[in-house]
N, C-alpha and C positions, 0 to 999 in steps of 0.2 A: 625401116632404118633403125638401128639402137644408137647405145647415148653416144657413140663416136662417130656416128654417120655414114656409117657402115653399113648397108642392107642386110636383112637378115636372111639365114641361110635357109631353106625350103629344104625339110625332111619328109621321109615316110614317113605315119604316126597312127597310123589304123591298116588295120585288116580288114577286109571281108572274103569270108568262105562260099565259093561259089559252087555248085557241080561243071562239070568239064561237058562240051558242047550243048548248050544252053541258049533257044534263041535269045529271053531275056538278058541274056550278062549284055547284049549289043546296048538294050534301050539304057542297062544301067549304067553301064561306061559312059553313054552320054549324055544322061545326066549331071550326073556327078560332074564332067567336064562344062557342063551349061551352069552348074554353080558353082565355079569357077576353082573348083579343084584339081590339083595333079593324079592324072590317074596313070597306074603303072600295070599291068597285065602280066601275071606268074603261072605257069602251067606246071602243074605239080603231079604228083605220081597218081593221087586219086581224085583232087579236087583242082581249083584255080581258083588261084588269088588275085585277088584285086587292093593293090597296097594306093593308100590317099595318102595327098598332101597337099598342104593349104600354103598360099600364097599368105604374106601379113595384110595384104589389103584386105583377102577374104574372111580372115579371122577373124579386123576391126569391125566391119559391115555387120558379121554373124555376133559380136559382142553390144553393137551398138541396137542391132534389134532384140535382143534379150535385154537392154536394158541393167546391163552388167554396172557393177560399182569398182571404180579403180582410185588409190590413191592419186592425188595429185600433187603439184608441185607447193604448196600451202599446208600440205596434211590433211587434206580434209577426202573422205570418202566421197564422189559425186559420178551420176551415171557417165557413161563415154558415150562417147562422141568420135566419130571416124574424125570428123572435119578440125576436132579442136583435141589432134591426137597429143601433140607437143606439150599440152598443159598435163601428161598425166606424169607418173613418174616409174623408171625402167624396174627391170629386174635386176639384182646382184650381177645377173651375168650380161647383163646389157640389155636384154629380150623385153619386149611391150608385154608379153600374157604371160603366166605363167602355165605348169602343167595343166594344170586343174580348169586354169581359165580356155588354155588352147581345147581340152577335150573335151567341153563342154561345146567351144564354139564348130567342132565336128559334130557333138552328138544335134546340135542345132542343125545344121547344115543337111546331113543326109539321113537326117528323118522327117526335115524339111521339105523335100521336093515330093510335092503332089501333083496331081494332075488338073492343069490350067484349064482346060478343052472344057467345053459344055457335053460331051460326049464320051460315051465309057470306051477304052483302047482293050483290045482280047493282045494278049502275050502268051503263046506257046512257048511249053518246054517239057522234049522227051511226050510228046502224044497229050500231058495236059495245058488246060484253057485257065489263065490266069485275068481275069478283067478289075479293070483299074480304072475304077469308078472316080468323077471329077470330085476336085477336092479330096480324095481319100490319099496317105502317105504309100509312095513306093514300096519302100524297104520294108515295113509292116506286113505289107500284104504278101509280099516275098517271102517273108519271114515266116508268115503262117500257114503259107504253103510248104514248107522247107527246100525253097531253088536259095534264098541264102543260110547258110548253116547257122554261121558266128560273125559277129562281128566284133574286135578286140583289138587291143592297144600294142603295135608291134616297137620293138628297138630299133633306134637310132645307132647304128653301126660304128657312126664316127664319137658320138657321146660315151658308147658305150666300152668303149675300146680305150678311149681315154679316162672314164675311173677305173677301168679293171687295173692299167697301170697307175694309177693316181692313190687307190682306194685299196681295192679287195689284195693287189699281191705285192702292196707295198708294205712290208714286215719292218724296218726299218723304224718308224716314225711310232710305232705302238700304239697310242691312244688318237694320233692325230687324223683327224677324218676330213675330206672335203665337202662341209656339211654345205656349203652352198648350190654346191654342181649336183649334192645329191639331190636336196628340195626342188634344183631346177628339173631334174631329170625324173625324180618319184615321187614325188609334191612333199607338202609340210606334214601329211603325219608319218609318213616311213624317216623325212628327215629329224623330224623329234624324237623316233626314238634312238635312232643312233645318235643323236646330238646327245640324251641324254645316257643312254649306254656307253658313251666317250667320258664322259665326268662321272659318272659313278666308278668308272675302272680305274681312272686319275685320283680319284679321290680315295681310293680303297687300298692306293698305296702306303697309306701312314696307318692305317689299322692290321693292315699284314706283317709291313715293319716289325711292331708293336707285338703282335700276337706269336713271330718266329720267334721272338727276344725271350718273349715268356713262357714259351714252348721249352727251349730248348737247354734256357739257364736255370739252374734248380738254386730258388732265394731258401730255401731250407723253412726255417720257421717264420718266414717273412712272405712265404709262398698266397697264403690267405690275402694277407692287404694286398698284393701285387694284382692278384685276381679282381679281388674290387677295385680296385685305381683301376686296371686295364677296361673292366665294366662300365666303372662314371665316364672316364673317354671315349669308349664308344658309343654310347648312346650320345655324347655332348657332338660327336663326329655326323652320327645318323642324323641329330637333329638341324645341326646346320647344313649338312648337303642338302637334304631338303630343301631347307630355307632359299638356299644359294641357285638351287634346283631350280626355284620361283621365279628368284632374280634373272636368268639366265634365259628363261622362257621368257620372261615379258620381253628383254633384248630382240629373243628372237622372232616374236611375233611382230615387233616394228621394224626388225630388217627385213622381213617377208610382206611385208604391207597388210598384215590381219591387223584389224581393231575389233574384229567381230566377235560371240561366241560361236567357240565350234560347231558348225553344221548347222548356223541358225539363219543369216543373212543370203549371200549370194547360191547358195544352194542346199539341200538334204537330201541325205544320204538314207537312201531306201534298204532294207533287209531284203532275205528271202531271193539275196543272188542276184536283185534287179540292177540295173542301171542306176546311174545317176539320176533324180529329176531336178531337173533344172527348173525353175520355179522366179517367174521374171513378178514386177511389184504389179504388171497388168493382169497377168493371172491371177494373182493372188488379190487383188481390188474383183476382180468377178468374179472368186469364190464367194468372197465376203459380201457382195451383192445379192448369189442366190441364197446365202444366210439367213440374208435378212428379209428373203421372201419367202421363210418358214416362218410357222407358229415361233412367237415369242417364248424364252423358258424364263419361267419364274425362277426363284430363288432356293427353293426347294428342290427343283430338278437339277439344280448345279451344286447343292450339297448331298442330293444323293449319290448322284453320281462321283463326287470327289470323296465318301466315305465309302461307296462299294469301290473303287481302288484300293483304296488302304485296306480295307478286305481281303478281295483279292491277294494285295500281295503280300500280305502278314500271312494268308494260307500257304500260300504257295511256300513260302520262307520256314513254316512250320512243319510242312511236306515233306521239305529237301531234310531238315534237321532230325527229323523224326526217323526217315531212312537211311542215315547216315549213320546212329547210334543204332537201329536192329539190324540194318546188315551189316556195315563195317563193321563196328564193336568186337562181335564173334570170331570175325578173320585176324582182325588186330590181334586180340587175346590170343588167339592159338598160334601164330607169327611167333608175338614175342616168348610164349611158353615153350614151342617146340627150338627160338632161336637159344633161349639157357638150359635148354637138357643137352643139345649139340656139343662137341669136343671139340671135334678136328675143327679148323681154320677155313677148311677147305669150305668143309659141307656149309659153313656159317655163311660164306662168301657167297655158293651159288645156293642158295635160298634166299639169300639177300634179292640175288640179280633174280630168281621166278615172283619174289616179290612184287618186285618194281616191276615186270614184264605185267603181272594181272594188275595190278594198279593203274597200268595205261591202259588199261580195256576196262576198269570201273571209271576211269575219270570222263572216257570215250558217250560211256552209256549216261553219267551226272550231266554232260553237256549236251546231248540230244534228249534227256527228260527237263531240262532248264529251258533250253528252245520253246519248245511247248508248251509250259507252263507260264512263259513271258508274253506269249500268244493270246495266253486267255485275261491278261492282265486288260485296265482301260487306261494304256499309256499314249494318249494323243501325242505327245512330242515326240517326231523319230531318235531325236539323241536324247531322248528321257527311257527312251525303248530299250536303248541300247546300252547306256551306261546299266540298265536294270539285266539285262544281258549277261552283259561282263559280271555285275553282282555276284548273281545266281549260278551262272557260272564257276564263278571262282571263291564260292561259300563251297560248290559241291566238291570241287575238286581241291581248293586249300582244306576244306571241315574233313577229307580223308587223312590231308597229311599232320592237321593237327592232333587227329585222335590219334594218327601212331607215334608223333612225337610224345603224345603225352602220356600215352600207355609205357612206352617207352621209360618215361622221364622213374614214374610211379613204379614199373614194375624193376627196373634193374638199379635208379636209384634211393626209392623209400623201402620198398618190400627185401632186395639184396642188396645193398648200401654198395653195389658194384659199380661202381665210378668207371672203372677201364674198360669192365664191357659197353657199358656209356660210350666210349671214345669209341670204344672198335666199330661198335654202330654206326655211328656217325660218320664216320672216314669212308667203309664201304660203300654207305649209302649216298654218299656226297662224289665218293669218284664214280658207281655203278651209274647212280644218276646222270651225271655230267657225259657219259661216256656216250650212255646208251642215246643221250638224248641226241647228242651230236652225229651218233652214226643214222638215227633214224632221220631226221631232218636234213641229211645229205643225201644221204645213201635211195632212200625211197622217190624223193623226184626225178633221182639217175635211171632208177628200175623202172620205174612210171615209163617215163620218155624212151628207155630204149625199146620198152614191151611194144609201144604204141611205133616205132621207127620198126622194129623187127614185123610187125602183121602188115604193114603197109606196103613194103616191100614185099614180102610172099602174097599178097592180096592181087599185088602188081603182074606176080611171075604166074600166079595161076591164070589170071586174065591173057595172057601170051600163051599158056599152055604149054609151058615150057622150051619154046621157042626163043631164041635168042634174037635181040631185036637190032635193027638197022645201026645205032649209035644208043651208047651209054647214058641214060637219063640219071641225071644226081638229084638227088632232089635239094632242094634253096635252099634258103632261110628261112623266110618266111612261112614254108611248109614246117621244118624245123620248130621255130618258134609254137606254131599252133598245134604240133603233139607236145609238147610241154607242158606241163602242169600248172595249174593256176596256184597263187601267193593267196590258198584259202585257210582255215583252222580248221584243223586236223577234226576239232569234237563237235563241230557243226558248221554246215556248208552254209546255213544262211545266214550268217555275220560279213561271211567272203571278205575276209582278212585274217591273212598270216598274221599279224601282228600278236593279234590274242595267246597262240602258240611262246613267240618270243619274248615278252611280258612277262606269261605265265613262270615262264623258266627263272626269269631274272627274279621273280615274286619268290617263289618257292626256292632258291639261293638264298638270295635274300634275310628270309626267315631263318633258316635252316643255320646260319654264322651268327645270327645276331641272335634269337633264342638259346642257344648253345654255346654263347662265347664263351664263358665260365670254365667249362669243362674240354673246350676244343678250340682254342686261341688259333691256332694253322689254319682252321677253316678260312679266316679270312685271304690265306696266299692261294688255297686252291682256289677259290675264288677268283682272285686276283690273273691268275697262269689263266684259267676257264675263259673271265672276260675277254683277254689281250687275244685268246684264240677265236672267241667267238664273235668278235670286229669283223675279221676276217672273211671266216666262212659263213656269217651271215651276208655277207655281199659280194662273195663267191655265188654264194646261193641265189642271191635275188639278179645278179646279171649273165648268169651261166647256166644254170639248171632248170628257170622256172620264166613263165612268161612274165611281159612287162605288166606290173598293175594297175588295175584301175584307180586313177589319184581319188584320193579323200581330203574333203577341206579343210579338217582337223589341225589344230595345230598345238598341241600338247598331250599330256600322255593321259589325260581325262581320270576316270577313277581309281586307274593304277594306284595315284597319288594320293588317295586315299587310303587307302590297300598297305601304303608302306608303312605310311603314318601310325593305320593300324598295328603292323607289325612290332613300330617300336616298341608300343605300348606293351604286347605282347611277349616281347623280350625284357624287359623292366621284371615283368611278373613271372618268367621263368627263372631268368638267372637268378634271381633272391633266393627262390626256391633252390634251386642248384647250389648254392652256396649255406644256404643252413645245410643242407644233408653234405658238404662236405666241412662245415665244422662242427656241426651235432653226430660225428659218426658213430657213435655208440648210440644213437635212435633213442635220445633219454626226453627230447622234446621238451627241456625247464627253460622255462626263461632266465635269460642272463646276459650279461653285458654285451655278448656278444652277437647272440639272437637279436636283441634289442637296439643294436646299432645297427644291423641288416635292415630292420622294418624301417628303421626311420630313415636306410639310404633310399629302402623304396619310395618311400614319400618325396626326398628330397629330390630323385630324379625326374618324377613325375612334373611336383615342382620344374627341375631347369626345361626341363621340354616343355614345357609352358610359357616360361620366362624369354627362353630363346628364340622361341614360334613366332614373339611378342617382341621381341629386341629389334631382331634381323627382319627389315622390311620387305616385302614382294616383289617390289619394282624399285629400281634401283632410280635416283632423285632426277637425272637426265631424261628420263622418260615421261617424270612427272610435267619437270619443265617446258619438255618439248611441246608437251598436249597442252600445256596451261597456253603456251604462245601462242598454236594453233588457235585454240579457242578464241584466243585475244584476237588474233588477224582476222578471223570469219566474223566476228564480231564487228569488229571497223568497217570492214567493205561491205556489211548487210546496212551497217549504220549509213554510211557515203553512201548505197545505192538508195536506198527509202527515202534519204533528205536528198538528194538526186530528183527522183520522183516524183515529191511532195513539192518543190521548188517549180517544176514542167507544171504541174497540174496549176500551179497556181501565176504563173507567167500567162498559161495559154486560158485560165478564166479571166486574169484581166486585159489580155489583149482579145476577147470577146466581148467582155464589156464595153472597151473601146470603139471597137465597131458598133 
């Protein structure tokens, strides 16, 4: 039932890929139906599907044996309980579990059923012997034989049909997203980032404004201050979004019911492609038990170990840096030499775009040399792995685009004091970018899926032998769905999140307007036009082109948020730069009033982004309160139940003594 009383509706929400005449699929069907799942039966052109769906009673039961942690009606996080369902509290859209929590309570369920018998069961299929040893997991052993292919998260028809019109093709509303239906539908971290990809595009309309005004109106010899007032604004712009950025998340992590950190409490989030493990506090009390049935470590074995980390990964970071300046360097240098010998417009344009074409194939090779390198790290925490990940990651692939930004900055504006080829750079590489990126991240999951739709069909017709068959087989959806492409990062499979991809782009924007404001104020409208389309067909993409994902617990955009921070800083120290080489143009380099009022804006901006970081609080004052109250009420009823307690024990010692 949800909060109106209403029963809940029973969807599909898993796959499994079976082969087609299989005596096993009988034993699994009926499993699955003994643990009291919907099981629905798909015959498909090469495999069969078997699409689940769980009843809410079966979800509670499968939550309350894992020992799941649900908000309740008090605020306070405590395990569930099927029986004492009422005290917990719903989801935004009325629902008792959310994504995250529903597909865990599946991956619980049928990787659950083992074999009860004192005796091993033999399961044929296609001439082999599959035996199914007691106590050992079905679907494992399936699995490792390959009778089940995949198992994966399919789409809700009726959900899905409703944001396509709500969401992805409603152009109308620009920035407004149904950030709630999304979280319910892709969990919290695909919904943070479009929560925050919606306020960053909102909020980049007062810098674009701003930037078209100064583009386009020539202040004559008023030109310089305009430039710096538009610079103190946006950086005072970047540092509040942030800020506000903070405020916004903490909102949304108590309308979603997270008080945890990401990926540390109710689940972690394995690399290297795996599944989720869901990881309950009784597992985790017997790991901690056979711990403590090893050799003690002294104090010494836990500082070496915590300083061969920092080892470790101060090499690896010296690795990436090291290869960065002997190969990059060399390509950069000869980019930008052979981009100022060039004439024609033309030829500047497409060397631009073979540019950017090998720079997606070095960025490709930096994130499978970071993969590996993170591997050899000793990062016990899986989201300590990961955020070190993303790092290295995006040191190897931002440290390319800052050498050419910078080769850039130094050779056309200190070496040829060429300010406009400055611009023209920028422009090209700002729309080539934007272009390509777009065509590629749409364009390639369509070729993906139709390659894999176009071999399965002729796979089909050679099996007939070109015989024409009794009645026309279509093939489903759910077939459909599983030639689809997985929502992974393009420069490494084992993160298995697109998001990395989408980040990266918004990072590298990002940079690219606010390092360069100085000299290319319009940047921030391409920007702006980029974002308003990239709403769009990023969830064109995630409900049309590519399968449904696996949720992640996550509920904020993790070291991104770093990453931008950094940027600011970044841009602080370029545009100063930019702006002496366009009032020292004669390259005479003396100090003077005017050099000398540049360095001291640099300091003073440094300054407000300090001040401001420090003004604008994280969490907005209702959030405070709500948790001080909470505390307060757990407080009292721990208080009333222990003087409760303390009162029985001592009534029923003196009515003992009485006797």
């Amino acid at each position: 039932m949800n909060g109106n009383g209403v029963e809940e509706e029973t969807a599909f929400e898993i796959g499994v890929v079976v082969p087609k005449s299989s005596d096993c699929i009988e034993v699994l069907v009926e499993e699955f139906r003994k643990a009291g799942l919907i099981v629905d039966r798909v015959v498909g052109l090469q495999n069969e599907f078997i699409r689940l769906g769980a009843p809410i009673e079966t979800l509670g039961k499968a939550a309350a044996e894992l020992q799941l942690k649900k908000r309740t009606h008090i605020g306070v996080d405590l395990q569930f309980h099927w029986d004492e369902v009422e005290a917990f509290e719903r989801q935004p859209d009325g629902s008792l579990f959310s994504w995250f929590e529903r597909y865990c309570c599946y991956r619980h369920i049928i990787y659950g059923i083992v074999n009860t018998s004192t005796s091993t069961v033999v399961l044929k299929s296609d001439g082999i012997e599959v035996h199914w040893e007691p106590g050992k997991p079905l679907l494992r052993i399936l699995e490792s034989v390959g009778i089940v292919k995949e198992v994966f998260p399919v789409h809700d028809e009726k959900k899905r049909k409703q944001l396509l019109r709500s969401w992805a093709l409603n152009w109308w509303d620009f920035t407004v997203q149904p950030i709630d239906d999304i979280c319910n539908y892709y969990g919290t971290k695909i919904a943070s980032y479009f929560a925050f990809l919606g306020m960053y595009t909102k909020w980049i309309l007062f810098p674009a404004a701003f930037g078209l005004t100064v583009q386009l109106v020539d202040f004559g010899s008023l030109q310089l201050f305009v430039l710096s007032a538009f610079f103190i604004s946006i950086v005072s712009w970047a540092v509040l979004f942030l800020q506000f950025w903070k405020r916004k998340n903490s909102a949304l992590l108590v309308r979603w019911q997270m008080n945890y950190p990401a990926g540390v409490d109710n689940g972690s989030r394995l690399l290297e492609g795996e599944w989720y493990q869901f990881q309950s506090p009784v597992e985790l009390m017997k790991k901690q038990g056979a711990d403590k049935t090893d050799k003690p470590r002294g104090k010494e074995a836990f500082q070496r170990e915590e300083w061969l980390g920092h080892f470790m990964r101060f090499r690896n970071d010296a690795m990436i840096i090291l290869s960065i300046i002997c190969l990059q360097l060399p390509f950069e240098l000869a980019f930008a030499h052979v981009y100022e010998v060039l004439r024609s417009d033309i030829s500047k344009f497409c060397l631009t775009a073979v540019y950017l074409f090998t720079i997606q194939y070095f960025n490709k090779i930096g994130g499978k040399i970071s993969v590996k390198l993170v591997k050899y790290e000793n990062n016990k925490n899986i989201e300590r792995r990961a955020d070190s990940w993303v790092y290295k990651c995006l040191l190897q692939v931002f440290g390319l685009y800052f050498m050419q930004s910078y080769i850039g900055i130094f050779y056309h504006a200190l070496l040829h004091r060429n300010i406009m080829t400055l611009r023209q750079v920028l422009i090209q590489r700002l729309i080539i970018s934007e272009v390509l990126e777009n065509m590629l991240e749409n364009s390639l999951p369509y070729l993906k899926y139709s390659f894999k739709k176009y071999r399965a069909v002729g796979n089909k017709r050679k099996r007939e032998n070109g015989r024409p068959s009794e009645k026309t087989q279509y093939m489903s959806r759910v077939e459909k769905e599983y030639l689809k492409p997985d929502y992974s990062a393009s420069i490494g499979e084992e993160l298995e999140d697109g998001l990395f991809d989408d980040f990266l782009e918004l990072a590298l924007q990002f940079g690219m307007i606010m390092m360069f404001a100085c000299v290319f104020p319009l940047g921030f409208a391409f920007a702006t036009l980029n974002n308003i389309t990239e709403i769009r067909t990023d969830a064109l993409k995630l409900l049309a082109m590519l399968r449904r994902p696996i949720p992640r617990p996550d509920a904020t955009i993790g070291a991104w948020l770093n990453i931008f921070q950094f940027l600011i800083v970044m841009s602080i120290c370029t545009n100063c730069i930019l702006l002496v080489c366009l009032y020292d143009r004669d390259g005479q380099w003396k100090i003077s009033p005017g050099l000398a009022a540049i360095l001291i804006m640099e300091h003073v901006l440094l300054l407000i982004k300090f001040v401001f970081s420090r003004i604008v609080p994280e969490e907005p004052a209702w959030i405070r309160a709500n948790r001080m109250k909470n505390a307060t009420h757990v407080h009292d009823m721990c208080s009333r139940q222990l003087l409760r307690s303390i009162s029985g024990e001592k009534i029923n010692a003196e009515l003992k003594k009485d006797e």
